[in-house]
TORGU-319545 format. One record per residue: residue number from 1; x, y, z of N, C-alpha, C, O in turn; residue in one letter. Coordinates in steps of 0.001 Angstrom, whole numbers, plus 500000, padded with zeros to 6 digits. Atoms other than C-alpha are relative to their C-alpha. Example, Ala and Ser with C-alpha at 12.3 -4.5 7.8 and 13.67 -1.06 7.14 Angstrom:
! TORGU-319545
1:500890:498810:500000:512300:495500:507800:500900:501200:500000:501936:501181:500665:a
2:499180:498810:499940:513670:498940:507140:499230:501090:500730:499739:502198:500899:s
***
This chain:
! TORGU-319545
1:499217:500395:501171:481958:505880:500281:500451:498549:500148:501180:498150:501057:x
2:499266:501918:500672:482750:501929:498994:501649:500090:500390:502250:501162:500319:x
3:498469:500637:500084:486392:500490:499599:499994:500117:498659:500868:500922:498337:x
4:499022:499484:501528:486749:500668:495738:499541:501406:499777:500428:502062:499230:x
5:499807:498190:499955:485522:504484:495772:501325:500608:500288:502060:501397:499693:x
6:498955:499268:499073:487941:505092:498257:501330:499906:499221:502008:500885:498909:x
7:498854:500440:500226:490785:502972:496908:500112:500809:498149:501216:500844:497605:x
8:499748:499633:501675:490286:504535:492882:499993:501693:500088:500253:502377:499098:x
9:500418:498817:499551:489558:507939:494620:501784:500445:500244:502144:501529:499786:x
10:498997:500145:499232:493363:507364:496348:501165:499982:498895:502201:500644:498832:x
11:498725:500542:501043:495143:505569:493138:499696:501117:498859:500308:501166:497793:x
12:500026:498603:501271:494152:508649:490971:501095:501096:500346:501448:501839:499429:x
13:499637:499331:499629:496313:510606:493260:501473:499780:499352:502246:500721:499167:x
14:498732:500245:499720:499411:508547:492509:501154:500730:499002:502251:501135:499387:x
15:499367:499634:500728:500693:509706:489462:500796:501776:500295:501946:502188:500139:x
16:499318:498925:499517:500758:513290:490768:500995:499960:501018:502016:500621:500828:x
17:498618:500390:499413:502992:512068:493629:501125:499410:499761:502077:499431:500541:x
18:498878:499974:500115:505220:510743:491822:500772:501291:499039:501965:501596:499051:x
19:499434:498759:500323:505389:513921:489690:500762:500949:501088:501767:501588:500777:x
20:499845:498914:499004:505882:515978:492739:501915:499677:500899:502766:500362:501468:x
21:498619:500284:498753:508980:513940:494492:501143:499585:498840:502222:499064:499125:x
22:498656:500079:501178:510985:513806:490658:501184:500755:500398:502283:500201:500410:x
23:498404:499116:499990:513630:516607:491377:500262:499084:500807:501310:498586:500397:x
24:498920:500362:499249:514512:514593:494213:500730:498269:499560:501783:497931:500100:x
25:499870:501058:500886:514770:511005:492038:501072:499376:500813:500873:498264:501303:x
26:498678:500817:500141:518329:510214:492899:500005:499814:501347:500175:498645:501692:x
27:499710:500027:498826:518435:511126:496624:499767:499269:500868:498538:499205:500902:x
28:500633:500615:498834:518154:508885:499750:498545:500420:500428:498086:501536:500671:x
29:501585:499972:499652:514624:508280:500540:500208:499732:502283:501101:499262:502988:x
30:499717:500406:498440:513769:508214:504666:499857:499093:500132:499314:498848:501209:x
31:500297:501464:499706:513620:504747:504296:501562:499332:499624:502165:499320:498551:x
32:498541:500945:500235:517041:502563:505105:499828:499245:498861:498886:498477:498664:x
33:499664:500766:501072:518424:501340:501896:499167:500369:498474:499462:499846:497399:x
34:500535:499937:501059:515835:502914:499544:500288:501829:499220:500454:502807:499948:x
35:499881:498987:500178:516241:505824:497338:498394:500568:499707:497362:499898:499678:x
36:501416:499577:500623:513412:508446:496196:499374:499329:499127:498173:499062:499070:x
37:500834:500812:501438:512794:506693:493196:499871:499081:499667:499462:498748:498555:x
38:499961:501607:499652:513127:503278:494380:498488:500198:500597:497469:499918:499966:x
39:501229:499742:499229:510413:504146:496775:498863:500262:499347:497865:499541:499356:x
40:501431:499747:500862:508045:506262:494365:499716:498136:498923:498714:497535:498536:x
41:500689:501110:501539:508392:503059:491677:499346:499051:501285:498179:498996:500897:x
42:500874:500449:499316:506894:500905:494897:499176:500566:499958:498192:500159:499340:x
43:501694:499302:499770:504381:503375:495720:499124:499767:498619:497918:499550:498507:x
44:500955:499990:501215:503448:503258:492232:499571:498856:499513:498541:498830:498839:x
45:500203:501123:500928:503527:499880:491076:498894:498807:501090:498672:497614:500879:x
46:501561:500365:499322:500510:498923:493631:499232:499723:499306:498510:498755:499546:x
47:501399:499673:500789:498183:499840:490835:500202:498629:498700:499273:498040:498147:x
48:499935:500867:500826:499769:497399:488511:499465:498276:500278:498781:497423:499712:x
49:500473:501297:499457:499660:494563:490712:498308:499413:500340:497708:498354:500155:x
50:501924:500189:500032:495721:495093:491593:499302:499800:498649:498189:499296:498498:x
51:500243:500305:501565:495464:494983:487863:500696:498750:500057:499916:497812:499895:x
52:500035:501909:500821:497093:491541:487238:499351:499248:500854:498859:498313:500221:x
53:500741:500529:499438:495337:490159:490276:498383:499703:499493:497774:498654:499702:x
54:500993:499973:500257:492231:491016:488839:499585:499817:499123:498374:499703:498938:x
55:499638:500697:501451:493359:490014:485364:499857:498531:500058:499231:497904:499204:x
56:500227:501434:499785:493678:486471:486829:499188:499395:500146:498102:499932:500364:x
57:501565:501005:499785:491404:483523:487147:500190:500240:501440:501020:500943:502015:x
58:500571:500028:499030:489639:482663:490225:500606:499387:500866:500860:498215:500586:x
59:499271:501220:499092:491393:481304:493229:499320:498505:500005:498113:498463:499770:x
60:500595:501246:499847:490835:477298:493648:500057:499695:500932:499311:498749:501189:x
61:499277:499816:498428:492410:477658:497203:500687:500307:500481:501673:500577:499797:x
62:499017:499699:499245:494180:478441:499557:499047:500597:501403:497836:500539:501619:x
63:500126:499284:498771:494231:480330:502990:499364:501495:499730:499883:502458:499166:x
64:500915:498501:499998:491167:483164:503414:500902:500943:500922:501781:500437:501620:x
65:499447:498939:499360:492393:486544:504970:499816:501136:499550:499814:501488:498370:x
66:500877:498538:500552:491121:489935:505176:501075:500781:500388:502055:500119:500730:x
67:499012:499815:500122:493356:492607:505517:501172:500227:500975:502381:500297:500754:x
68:498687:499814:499248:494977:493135:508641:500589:499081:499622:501675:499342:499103:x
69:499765:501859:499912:495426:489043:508419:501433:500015:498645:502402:499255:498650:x
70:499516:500059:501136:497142:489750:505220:501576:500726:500571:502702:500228:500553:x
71:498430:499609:499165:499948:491861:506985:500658:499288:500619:501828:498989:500380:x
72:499665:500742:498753:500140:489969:509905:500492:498528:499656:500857:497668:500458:x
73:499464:501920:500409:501090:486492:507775:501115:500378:499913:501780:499357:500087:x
74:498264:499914:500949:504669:487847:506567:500644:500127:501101:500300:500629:502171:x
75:499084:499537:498460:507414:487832:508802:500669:501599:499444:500829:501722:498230:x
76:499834:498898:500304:508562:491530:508718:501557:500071:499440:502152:500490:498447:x
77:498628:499880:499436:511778:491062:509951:500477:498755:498746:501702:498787:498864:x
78:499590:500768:500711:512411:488174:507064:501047:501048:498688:500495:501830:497914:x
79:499298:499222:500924:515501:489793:504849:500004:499419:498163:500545:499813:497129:x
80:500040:500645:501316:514731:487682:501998:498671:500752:499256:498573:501133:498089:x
81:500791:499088:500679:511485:489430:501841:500063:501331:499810:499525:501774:498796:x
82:499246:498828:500000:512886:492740:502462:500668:500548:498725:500856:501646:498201:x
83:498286:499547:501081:515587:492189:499815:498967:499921:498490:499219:500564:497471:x
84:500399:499925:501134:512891:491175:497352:499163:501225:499640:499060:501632:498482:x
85:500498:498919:500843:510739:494257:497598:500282:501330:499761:499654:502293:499321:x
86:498977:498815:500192:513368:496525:497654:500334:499836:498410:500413:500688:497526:x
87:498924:499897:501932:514929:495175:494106:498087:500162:499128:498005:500291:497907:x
88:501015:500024:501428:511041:495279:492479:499897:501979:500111:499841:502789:499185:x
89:500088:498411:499661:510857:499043:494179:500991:500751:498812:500821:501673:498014:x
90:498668:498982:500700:514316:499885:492632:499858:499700:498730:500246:500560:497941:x
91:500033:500231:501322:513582:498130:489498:498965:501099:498963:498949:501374:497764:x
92:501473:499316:501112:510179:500375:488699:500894:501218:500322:500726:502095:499475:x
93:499617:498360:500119:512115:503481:489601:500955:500097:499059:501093:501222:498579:x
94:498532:499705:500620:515247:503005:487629:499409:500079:498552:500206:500243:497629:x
95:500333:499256:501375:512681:503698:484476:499813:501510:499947:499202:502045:499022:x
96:500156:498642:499987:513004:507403:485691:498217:500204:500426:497354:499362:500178:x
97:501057:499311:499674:509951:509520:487073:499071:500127:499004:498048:499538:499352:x
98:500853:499708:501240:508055:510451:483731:500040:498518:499758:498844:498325:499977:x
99:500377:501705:500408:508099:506295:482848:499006:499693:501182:497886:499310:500845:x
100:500300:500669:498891:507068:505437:486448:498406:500796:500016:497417:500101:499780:x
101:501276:499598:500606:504035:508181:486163:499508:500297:498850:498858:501340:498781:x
102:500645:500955:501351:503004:507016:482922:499127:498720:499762:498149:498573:499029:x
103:500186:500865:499607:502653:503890:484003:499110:499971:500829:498101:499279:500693:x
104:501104:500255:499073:500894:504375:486779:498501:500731:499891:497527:500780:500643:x
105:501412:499167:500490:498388:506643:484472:499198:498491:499284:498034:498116:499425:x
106:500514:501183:500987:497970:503447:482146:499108:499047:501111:497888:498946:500986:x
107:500730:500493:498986:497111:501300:485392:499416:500594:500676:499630:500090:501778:x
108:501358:498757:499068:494540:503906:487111:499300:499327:498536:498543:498412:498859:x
109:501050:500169:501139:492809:503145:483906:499711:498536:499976:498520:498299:499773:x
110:499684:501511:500412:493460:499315:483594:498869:500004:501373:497655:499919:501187:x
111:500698:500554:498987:492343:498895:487568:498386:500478:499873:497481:499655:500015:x
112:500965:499082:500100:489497:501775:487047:498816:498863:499601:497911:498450:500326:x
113:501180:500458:500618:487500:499748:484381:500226:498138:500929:499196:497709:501449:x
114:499949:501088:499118:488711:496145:486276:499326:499967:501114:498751:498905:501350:x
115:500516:499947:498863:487405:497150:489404:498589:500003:499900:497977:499215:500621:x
116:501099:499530:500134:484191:498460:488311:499175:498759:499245:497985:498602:499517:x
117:500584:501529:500362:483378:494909:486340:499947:498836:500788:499393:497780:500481:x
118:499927:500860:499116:484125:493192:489246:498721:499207:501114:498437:500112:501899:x
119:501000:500347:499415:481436:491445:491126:499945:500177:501684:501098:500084:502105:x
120:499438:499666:499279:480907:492199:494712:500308:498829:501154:500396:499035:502364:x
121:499813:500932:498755:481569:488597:496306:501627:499835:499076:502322:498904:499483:x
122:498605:500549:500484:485216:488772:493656:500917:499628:500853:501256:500359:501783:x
123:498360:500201:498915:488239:487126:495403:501060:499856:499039:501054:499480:497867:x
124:498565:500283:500556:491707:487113:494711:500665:498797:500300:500349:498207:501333:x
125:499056:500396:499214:494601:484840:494708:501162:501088:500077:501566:501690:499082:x
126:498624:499042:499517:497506:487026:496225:501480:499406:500192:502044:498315:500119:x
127:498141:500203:499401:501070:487205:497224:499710:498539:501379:498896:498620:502299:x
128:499421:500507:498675:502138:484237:499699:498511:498734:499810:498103:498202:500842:x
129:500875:500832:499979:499199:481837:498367:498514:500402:500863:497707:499581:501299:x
130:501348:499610:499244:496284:483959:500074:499182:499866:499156:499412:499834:497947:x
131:501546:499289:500175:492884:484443:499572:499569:501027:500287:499784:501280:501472:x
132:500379:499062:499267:491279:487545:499807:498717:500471:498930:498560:500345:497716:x
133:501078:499187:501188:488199:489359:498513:500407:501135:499346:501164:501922:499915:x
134:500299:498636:500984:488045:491987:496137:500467:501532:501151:501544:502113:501279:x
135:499916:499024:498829:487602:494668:498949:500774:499856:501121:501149:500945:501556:x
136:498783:499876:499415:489990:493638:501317:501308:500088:499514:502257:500365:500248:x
137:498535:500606:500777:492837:492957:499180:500058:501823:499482:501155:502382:499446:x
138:499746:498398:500191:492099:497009:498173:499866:500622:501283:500047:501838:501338:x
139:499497:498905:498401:492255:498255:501829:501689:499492:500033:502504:500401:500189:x
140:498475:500133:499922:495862:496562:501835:500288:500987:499549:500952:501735:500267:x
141:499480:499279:500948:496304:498738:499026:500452:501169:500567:501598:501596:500701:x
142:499612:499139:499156:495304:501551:500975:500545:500240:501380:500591:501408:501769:x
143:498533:500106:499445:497609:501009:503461:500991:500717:499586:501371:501855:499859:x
144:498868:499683:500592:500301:500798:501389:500039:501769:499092:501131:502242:498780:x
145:500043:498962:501185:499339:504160:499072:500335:501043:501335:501254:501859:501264:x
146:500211:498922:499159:498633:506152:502420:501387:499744:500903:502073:500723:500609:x
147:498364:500286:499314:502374:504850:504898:500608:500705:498755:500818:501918:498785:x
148:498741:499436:500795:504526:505359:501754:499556:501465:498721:500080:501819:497664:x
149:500455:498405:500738:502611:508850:500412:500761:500921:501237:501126:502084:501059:x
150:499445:499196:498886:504058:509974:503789:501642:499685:500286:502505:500445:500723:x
151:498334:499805:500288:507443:508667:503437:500397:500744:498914:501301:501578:498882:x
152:499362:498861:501247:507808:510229:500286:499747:501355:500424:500092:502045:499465:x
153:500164:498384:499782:506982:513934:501828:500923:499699:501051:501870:500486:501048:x
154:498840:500077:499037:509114:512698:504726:501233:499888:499596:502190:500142:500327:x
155:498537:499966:500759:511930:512136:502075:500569:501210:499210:501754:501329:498898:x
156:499595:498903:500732:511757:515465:500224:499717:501156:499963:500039:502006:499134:x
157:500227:498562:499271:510439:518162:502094:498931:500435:499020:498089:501316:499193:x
158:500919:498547:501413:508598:519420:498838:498161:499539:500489:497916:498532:501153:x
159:501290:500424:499514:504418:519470:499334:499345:499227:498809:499130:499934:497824:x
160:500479:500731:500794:502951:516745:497256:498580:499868:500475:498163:500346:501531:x
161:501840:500191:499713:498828:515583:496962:500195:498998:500917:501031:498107:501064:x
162:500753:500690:498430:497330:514245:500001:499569:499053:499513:499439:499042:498289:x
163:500477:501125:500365:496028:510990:499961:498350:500907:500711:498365:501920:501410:x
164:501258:499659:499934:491793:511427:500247:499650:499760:501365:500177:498825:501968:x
165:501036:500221:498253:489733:511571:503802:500062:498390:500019:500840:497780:500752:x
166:500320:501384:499946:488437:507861:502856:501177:499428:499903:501434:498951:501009:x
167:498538:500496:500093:491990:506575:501864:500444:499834:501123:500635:498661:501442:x
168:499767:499575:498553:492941:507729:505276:499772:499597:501067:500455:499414:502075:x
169:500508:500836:498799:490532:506263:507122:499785:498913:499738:499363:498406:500777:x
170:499805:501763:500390:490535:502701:505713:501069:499449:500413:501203:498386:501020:x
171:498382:500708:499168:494253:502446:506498:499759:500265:501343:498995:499345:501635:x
172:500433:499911:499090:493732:503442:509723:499359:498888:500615:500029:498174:501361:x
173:500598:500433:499584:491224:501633:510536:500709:498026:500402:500523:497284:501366:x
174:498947:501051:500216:493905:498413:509232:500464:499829:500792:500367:498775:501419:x
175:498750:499746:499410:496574:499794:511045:499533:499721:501579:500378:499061:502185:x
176:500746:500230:498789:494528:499546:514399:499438:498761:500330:499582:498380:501492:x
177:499958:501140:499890:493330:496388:513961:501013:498735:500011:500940:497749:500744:x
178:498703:500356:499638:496706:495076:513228:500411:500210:501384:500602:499210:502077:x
179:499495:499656:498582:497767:496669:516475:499529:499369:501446:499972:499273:502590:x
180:501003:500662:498611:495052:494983:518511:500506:498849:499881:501033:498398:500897:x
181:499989:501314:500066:495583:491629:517018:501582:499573:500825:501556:498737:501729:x
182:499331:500109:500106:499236:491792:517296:500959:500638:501561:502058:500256:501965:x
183:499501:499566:498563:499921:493758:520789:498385:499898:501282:498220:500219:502459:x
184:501219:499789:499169:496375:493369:522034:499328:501035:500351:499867:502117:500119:x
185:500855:498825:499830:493546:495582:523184:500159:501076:500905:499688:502208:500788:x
186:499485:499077:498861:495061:497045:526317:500880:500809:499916:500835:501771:500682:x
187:498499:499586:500589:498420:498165:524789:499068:501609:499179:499232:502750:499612:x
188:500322:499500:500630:496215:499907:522091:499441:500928:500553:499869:502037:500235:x
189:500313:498991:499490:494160:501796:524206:500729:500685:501064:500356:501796:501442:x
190:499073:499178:499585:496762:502755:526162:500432:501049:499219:500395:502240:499526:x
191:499191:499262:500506:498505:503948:523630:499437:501189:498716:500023:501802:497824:x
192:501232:498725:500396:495603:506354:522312:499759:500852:501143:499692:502071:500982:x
193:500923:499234:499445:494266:507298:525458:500940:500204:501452:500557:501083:502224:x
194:499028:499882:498505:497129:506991:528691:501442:499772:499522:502001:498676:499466:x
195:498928:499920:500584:500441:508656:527115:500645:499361:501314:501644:498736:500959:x
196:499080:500216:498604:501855:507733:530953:499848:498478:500151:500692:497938:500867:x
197:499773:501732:500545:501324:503979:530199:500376:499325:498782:500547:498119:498605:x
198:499612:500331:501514:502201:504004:526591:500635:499320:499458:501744:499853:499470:x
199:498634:501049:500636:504270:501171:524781:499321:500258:498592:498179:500462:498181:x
200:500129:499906:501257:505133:501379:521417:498860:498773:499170:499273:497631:499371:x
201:500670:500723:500882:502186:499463:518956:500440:500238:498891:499530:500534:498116:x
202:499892:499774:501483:503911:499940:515829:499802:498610:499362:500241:497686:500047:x
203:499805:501412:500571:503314:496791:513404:500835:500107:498571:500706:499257:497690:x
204:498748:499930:501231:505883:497605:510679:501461:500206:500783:502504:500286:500133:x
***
């Protein structure tokens, strides 16, 4: 399966997750500072953004980067960026659950036919003045769809849709390369294969 298989295979899912984690709307999410429905309107509003990216003209320049690279530019720990994607999170949720998956039915459709007209050398310009192609800039995605599909079941106990096999293993595959770049190769296989040498590799 293609990176946009995977990734339109993944963003079809979303709307049902945010159906699924509504009763809990109001409640603290497991994420410091965010509520459920702060959180779902992030998870959801992924699909929008790959739609205006792909709405836009053509980059003229900037800095190339595929996707770990694309993580690995931001400072994590920066509270300015923190603070900003907390208020766009809280902003898409505070249209309630039924707005937020609505929305994210309209964009499954928007990215759907966008993606599929897309050529396969397309690049983006992105967040933070990047560059990225077409297909990397949608493994970020999945990243992001597959981490915060699991905070949201980690926030509300209830059983919501799975993100897809391929979804799954694209982030993954991210998340590991991040880990190498960022703690190196020794750390990593440690911390797969010798629990009795293990240091934490988390990169979030």
């Amino acid at each position: 399966m293609s990176v946009r298989e995977a990734f339109l295979e993944a963003a079809a899912t979303v709307p049902g997750v945010v159906e699924a984690v509504a009763p809990e709307w109001a409640r603290p999410s497991a994420l410091d500072g965010w509520s459920v429905g702060g959180l779902a309107g992030h998870f959801a509003r992924g699909l929008g953004t790959v739609a205006g990216y792909l709405g836009a003209a053509p980059p003229s320049g900037g800095t190339v980067v595929d996707a770990p690279g694309y993580f690995l530019h931001f400072d994590i720990d920066d509270p300015a960026l923190n603070e900003a994607v907390l208020r766009r999170g809280i902003d898409a949720g505070e249209t309630g659950p039924d707005a937020v998956a609505a929305r994210a039915r309209d964009d499954f459709d928007l990215v759907t036919r966008a993606v599929g007209d897309s050529a396969a050398d397309r690049q983006l310009a992105v967040f933070g003045g990047l560059v990225m192609g077409l297909d990397e800039y949608l493994r970020t995605r999945l990243v992001e769809l597959v981490v915060h599909r699991d905070d949201l079941e980690a926030s509300v106990g209830l059983p919501i849709p799975s993100m897809p096999p391929p979804a799954v293993d694209e982030a993954l595959a991210v998340l590991v390369t991040m880990a190498e770049r960022k703690h190196g190769a020794l750390p990593v296989i440690r911390a797969l294969a010798r629990r009795e040498r293990a240091r934490s590799i988390a990169v979030f």
